[in-house]
Kinemage of the C-alpha trace (Angstrom):
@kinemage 1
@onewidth
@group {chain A} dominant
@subgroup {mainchain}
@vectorlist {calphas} color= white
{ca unk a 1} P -16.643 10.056 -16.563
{ca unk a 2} L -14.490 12.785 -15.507
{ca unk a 3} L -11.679 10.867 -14.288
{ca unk a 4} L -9.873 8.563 -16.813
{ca unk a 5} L -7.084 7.293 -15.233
{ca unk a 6} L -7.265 5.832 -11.502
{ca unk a 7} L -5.424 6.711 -8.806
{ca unk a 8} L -2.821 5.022 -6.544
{ca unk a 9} L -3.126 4.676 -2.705
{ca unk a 10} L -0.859 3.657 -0.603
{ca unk a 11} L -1.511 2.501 3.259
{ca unk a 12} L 1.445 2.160 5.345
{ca unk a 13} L 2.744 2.478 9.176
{ca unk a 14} L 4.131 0.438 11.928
{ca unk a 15} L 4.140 -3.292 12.262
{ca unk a 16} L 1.390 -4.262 14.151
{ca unk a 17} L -0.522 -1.073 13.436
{ca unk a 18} L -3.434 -2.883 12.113
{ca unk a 19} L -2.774 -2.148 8.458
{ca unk a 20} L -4.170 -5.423 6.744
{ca unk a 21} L -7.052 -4.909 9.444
{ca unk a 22} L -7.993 -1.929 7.811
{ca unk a 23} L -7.382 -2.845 4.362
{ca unk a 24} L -9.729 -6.092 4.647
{ca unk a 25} L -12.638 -4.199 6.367
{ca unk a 26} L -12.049 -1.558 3.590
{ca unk a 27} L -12.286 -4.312 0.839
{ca unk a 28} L -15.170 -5.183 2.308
{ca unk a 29} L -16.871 -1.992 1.903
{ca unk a 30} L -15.736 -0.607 -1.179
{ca unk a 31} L -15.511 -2.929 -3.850
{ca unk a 32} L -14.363 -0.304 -6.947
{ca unk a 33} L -10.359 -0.763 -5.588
{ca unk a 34} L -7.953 -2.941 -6.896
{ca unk a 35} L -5.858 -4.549 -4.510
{ca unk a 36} L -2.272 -4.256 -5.870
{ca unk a 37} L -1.096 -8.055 -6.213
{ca unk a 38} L 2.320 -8.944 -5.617
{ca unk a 39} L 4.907 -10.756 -7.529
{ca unk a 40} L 7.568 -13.459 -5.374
{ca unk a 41} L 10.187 -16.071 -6.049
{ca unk a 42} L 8.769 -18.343 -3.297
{ca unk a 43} L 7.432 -21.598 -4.169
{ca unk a 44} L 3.439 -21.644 -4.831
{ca unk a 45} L 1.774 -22.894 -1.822
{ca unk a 46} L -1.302 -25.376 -2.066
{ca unk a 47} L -4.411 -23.564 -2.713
{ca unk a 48} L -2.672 -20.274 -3.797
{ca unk a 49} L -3.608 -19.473 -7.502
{ca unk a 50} L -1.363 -17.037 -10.226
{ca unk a 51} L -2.480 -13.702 -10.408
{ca unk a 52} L -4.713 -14.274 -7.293
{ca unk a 53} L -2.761 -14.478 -4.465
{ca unk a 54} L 1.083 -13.590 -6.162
{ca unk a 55} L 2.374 -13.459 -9.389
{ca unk a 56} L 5.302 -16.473 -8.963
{ca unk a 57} L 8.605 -15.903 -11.172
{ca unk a 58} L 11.988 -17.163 -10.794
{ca unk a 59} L 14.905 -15.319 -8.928
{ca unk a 60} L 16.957 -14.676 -12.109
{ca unk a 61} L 13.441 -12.974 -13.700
{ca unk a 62} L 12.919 -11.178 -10.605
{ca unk a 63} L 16.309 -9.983 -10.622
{ca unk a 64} L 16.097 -8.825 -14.295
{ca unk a 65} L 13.203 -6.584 -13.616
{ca unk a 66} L 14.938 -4.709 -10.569
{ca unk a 67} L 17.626 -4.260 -13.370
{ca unk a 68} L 15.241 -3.022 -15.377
{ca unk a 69} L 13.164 -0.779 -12.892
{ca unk a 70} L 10.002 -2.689 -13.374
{ca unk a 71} L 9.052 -2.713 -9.795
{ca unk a 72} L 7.767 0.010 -7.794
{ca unk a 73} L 9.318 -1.472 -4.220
{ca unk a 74} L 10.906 -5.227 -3.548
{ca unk a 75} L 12.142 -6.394 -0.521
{ca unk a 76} L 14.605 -10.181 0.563
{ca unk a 77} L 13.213 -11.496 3.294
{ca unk a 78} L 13.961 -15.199 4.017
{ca unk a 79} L 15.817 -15.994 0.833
{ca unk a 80} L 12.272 -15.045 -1.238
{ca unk a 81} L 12.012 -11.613 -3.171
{ca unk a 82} L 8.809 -10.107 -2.899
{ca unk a 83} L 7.573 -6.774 -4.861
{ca unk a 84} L 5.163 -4.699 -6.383
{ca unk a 85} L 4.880 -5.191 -10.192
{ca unk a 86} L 5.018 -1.520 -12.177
{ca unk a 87} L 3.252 -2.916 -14.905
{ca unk a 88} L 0.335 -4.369 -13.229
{ca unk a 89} L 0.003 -1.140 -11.192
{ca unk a 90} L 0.286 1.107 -14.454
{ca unk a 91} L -2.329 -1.560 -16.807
{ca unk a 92} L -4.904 -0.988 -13.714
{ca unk a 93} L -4.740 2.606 -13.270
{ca unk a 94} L -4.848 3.015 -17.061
{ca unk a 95} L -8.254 1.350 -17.484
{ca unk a 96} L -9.832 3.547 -14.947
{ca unk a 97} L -9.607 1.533 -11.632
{ca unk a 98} L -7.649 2.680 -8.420
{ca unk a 99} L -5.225 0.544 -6.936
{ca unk a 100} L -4.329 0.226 -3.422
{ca unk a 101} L -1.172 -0.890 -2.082
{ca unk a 102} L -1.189 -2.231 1.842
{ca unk a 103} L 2.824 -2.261 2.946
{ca unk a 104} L 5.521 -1.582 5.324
{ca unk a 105} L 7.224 1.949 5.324
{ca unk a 106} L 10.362 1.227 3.912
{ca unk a 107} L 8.208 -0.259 0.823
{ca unk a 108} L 6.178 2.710 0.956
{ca unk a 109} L 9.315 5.090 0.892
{ca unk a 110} L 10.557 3.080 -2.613
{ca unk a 111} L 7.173 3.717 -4.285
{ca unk a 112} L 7.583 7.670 -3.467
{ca unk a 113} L 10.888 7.751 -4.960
{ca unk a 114} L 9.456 5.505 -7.652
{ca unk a 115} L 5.878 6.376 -8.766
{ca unk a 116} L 4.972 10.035 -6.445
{ca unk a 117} L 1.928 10.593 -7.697
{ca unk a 118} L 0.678 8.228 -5.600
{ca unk a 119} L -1.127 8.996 -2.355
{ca unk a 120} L 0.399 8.132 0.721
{ca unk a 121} L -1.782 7.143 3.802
{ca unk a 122} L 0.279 6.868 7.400
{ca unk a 123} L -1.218 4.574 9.414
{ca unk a 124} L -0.940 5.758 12.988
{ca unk a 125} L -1.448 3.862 16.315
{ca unk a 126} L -3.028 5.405 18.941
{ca unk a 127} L -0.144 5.167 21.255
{ca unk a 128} L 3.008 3.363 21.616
{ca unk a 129} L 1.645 1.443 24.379
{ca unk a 130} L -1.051 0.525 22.587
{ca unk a 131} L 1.295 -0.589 19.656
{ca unk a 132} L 2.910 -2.188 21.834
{ca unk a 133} L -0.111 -3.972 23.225
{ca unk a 134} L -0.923 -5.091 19.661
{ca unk a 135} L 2.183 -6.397 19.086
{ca unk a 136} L 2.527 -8.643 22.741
{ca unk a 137} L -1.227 -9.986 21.915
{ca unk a 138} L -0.571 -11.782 18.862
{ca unk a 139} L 1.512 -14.037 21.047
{ca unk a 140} L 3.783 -14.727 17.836
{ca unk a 141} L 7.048 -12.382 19.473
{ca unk a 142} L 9.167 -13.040 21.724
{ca unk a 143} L 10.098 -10.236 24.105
{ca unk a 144} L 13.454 -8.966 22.361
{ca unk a 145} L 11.455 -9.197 18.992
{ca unk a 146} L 8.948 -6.869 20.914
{ca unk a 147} L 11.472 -4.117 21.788
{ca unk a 148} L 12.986 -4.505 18.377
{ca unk a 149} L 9.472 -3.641 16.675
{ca unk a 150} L 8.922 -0.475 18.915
{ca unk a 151} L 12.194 0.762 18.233
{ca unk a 152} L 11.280 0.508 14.566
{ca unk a 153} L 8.184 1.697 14.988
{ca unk a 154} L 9.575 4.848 15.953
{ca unk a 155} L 12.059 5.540 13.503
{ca unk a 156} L 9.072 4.411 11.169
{ca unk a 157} L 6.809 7.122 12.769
{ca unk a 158} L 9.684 9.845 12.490
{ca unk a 159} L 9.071 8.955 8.266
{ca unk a 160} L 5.619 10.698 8.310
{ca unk a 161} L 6.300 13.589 6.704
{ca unk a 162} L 7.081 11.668 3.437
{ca unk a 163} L 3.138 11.042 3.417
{ca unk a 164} L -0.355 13.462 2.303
{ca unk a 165} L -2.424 12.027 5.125
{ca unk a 166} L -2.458 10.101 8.978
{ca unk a 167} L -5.410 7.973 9.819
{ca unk a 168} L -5.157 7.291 13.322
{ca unk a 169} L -6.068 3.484 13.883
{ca unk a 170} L -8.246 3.668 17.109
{ca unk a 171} L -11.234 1.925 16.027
{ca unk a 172} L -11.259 -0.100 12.886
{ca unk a 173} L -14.256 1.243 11.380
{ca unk a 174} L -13.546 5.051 11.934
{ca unk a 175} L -10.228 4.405 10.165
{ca unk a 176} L -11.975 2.341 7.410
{ca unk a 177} L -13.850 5.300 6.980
{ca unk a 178} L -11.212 8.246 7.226
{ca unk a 179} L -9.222 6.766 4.219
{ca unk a 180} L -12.866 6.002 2.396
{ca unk a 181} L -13.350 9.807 2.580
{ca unk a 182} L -9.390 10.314 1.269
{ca unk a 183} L -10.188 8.228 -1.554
{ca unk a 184} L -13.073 10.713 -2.377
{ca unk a 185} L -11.330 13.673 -1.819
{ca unk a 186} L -8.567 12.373 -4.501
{ca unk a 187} L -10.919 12.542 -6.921
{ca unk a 188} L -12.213 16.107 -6.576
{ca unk a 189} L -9.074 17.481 -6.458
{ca unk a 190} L -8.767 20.647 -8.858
{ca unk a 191} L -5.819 19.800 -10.999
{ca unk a 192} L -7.209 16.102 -11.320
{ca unk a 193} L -10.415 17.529 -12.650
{ca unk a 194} L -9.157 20.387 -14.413
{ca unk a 195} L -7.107 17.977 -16.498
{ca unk a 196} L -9.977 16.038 -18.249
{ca unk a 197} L -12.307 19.420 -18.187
{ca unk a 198} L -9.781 20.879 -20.493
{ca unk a 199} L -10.053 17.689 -22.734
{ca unk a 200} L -13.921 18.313 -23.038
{ca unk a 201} L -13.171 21.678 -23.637
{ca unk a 202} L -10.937 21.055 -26.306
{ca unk a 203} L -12.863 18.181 -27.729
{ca unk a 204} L -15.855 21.013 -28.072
C-alpha cells in the first residue's frame, strides 16, 4: 500500500446547504471513511451510545483540553461545548483510514489554522435563492432567523478562498460524486506518493 497514513477531509458551507445530505449519501457509498466523531458536555440522550454518536466529558475536562490544544475546532452553543477531538482524528489517520469531518465554516476555519494539511471541500448552493428556499422549507425558522442565515451565508461564502475545492450542491448525487472523485485525486497526488516511493526506495 502506497499510502500509509490517511488523509483528512473536510466538508463545509452555508447552513442549509445540504451538507449532512451529502455526507449521508456519501457514507452510503463509500464505506472506507471514517466519520470524525465528536466530543460534548451535553447530557447523553436515550439511545445515544459513547464513541458512537459523541464522546461525552465534563465541562471542566473539556475545558482542559482547549487549554491544552487537544481539539482541532469547538464551538458553545446552548450552554454545551461541542468539538472535534485531535487525538481521535490523529489515531485514525495513523492506522491508514481517512477521516471526514462534516461542519460549519467557522469550525472549518479553526481546523485550517489547526491541522492544514487537511483538505477543505466548500460546499456551494446553487443560488442564494435557492439557499434560501432550503432554508424556508424546513419550516423550523422563523422569518428574521431566515434573513439572519442568508446574511451569514454570505459572509460564509466570501471565506472560500480558505478552501482546495467547491462542489456545487445542485443535485445530491452529482455532489456525492464530485467530492468521491476529490477523495481520489488526494491520493494520487505527487508529493503524497513521492513520500512513501522514496521509503521503498530506501528500504531497497
Amino acid at each position: 500500500m502506497i499510502d500509509e497514513k490517511g488523509i483528512l477531509f473536510i466538508l463545509s458551507g452555508p447552513s442549509g446547504v445540504g451538507k449532512g445530505t451529502v455526507r449521508k449519501a456519501l457514507f452510503e457509498k463509500d464505506t472506507d471513511l471514517k466519520y470524525s466523531i465528536s466530543m460534548t458536555t451535553r447530557t447523553k440522550r436515550e439511545g445515544e451510545q459513547e464513541g458512537v454518536d459523541y464522546f461525552y466529558r465534563s465541562k471542566q475536562t473539556f475545558e482542559d483540553m482547549i487549554k491544552n490544544n487537544e481539539l482541532l475546532e469547538y464551538a458553545e452553543y446552548v450552554g454545551n461545548y461541542y468539538g472535534t477531538p485531535r487525538e481521535y482524528v490523529e489515531a485514525t489517520l495513523n492506522e491508514g483510514k481517512d477521516v471526514f469531518l462534516e461542519i460549519e465554516v467557522q469550525g472549518a476555519l479553526q481546523v485550517k489554522k489547526n491541522f492544514p494539511e487537511g483538505v477543505f471541500i466548500f460546499l456551494f448552493p446553487p443560488s442564494l435563492e435557492e439557499l434560501k428556499n432550503r432554508i424556508v422549507n424546513r419550516g423550523t425558522e422563523t422569518e428574521d432567523l431566515v434573513k439572519n442565515r442568508l446574511l451569514a451565508a454570505r459572509e460564509e461564502i466570501e471565506m472560500m478562498d480558505a478552501y482546495d475545492y467547491v462542489v456545487v450542491n445542485d443535485k445530491i448525487d452529482t455532489a456525492v460524486s464530485k467530492v468521491q472523485s476529490i477523495v481520489r485525486s488526494e491520493h494520487c497526488k505527487r508529493e503524497r506518493v513521492a513520500k512513501q516511493y522514496k521509503k521503498i526506495l530506501e528500504a531497497d
